[in-house]
C-alpha positions as CSV (number, residue, x, y, z in Angstrom):
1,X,0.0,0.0,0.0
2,X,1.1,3.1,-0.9
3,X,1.4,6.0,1.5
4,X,1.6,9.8,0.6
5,X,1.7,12.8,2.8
6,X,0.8,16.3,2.9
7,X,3.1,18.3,5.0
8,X,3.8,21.8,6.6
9,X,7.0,22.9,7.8
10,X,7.9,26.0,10.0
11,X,11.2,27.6,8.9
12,X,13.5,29.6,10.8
13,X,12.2,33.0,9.5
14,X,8.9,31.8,11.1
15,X,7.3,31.6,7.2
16,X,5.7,28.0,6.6
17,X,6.5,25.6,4.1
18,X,3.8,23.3,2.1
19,X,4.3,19.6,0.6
20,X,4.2,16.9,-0.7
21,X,6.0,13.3,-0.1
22,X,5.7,9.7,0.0
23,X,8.8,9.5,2.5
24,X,8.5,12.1,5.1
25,X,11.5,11.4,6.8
26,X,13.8,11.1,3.7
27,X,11.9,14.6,2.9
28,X,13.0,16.4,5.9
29,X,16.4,15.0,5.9
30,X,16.3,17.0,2.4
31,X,15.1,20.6,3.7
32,X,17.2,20.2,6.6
33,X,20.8,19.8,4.7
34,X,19.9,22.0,2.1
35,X,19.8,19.6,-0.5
36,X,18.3,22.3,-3.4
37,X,20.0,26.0,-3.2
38,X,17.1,26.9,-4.9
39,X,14.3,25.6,-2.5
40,X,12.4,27.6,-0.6
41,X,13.7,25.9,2.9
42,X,17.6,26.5,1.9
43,X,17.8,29.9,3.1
44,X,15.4,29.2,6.0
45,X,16.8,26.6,7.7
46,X,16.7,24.7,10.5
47,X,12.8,24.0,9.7
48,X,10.6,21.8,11.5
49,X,7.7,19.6,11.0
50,X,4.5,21.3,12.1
51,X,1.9,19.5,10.4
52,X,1.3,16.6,8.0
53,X,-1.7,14.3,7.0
54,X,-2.0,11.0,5.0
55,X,-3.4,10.0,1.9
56,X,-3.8,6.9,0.5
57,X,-3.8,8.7,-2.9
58,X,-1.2,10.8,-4.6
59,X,-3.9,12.9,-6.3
60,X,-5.7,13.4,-3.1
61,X,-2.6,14.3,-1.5
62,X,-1.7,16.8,-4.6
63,X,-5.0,18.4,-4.2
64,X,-5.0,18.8,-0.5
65,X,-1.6,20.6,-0.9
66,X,-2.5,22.8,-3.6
67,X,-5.3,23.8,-1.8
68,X,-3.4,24.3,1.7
69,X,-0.8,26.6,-0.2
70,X,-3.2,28.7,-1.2
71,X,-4.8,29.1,2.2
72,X,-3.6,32.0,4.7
73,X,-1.3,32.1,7.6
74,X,-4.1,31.8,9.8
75,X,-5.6,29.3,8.1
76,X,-2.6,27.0,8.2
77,X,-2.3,27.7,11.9
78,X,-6.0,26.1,12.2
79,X,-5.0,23.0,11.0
80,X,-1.7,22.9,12.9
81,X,-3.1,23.8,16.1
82,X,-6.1,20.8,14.6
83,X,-8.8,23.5,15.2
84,X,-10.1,22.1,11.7
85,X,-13.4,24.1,13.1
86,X,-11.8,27.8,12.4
87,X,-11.7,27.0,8.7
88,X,-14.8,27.6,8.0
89,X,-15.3,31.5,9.7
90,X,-11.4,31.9,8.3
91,X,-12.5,31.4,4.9
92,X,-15.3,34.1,5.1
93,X,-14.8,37.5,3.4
94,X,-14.7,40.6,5.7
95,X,-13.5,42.9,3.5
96,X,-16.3,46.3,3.1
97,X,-17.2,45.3,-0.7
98,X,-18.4,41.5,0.7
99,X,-21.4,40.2,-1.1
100,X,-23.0,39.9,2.6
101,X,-22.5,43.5,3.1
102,X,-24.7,44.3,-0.1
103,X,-26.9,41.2,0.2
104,X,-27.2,40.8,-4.1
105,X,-24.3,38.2,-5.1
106,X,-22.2,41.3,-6.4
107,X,-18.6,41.1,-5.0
108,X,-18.0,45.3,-5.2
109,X,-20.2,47.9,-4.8
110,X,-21.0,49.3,-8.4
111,X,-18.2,52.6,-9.6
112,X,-20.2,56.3,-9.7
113,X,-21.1,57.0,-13.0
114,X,-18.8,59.9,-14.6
115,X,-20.6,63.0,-16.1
C-alpha cells in the first residue's frame, strides 16, 4: 500500500513551508541539509515539521496541498493547532465590498457613474 503525505514545515524565518512526499522522513532530511540552493527551505533553515496528514492517494494528497498553499497564515495555523473548526469563519470574506454587506451576489459595490 502506498502511503503519501501532505506536510507543513515552520522555517527559521517563522514563514511555513507546504508539501508533498511519499517519504516524510527522507523529505526532511532534504530541507534540513539543504539539498536544493534553490528551495524555498535552503535559506530558511533549520525548519521543523508542524503539520502533516496521510493519503492513500497521490492525487488526493496533490489536491489537499494545492489547496493548503493557497490558504492564509491563519488558516494554516487552524490545522496545525487541529482547530479544523476555524476554517470555515477563516475562509469568510470581511473585507467592506463582501457580497453579505450588499446582500445581491455582487462582490464590489458598483463605480459612480462619470458625467
Amino acid at each position: 500500500m502506498h502511503r503519501y503525505f501532505v506536510y507543513i514545515l515552520k522555517c527559521a524565518d517563522d514563514s511555513y513551508y507546504t508539501g508533498v512526499t511519499n517519504d516524510l522522513d527522507r523529505r526532511l532530511i532534504e530541507h534540513q541539509s539543504g539539498h536544493n540552493p534553490d528551495s524555498y527551505t535552503h535559506s530558511r533553515r533549520p525548519v521543523e515539521i508542524v503539520f502533516n496528514r496521510e493519503f492513500k492517494y497521490i492525487d488526493q494528497a496533490i489536491a489537499f496541498e494545492k489547496q493548503v498553499k493557497g490558504w492564509s497564515r491563519k488558516k494554516k495555523e487552524a490545522i496545525i493547532q487541529d482547530n479544523w473548526d476555524l476554517l470555515h469563519p477563516l475562509a469568510e470574506c470581511l473585507n467592506n465590498t463582501s457580497h453579505k454587506k450588499y446582500g445581491t451576489g455582487v462582490s464590489a459595490r458598483p463605480k459612480p457613474l462619470s458625467v
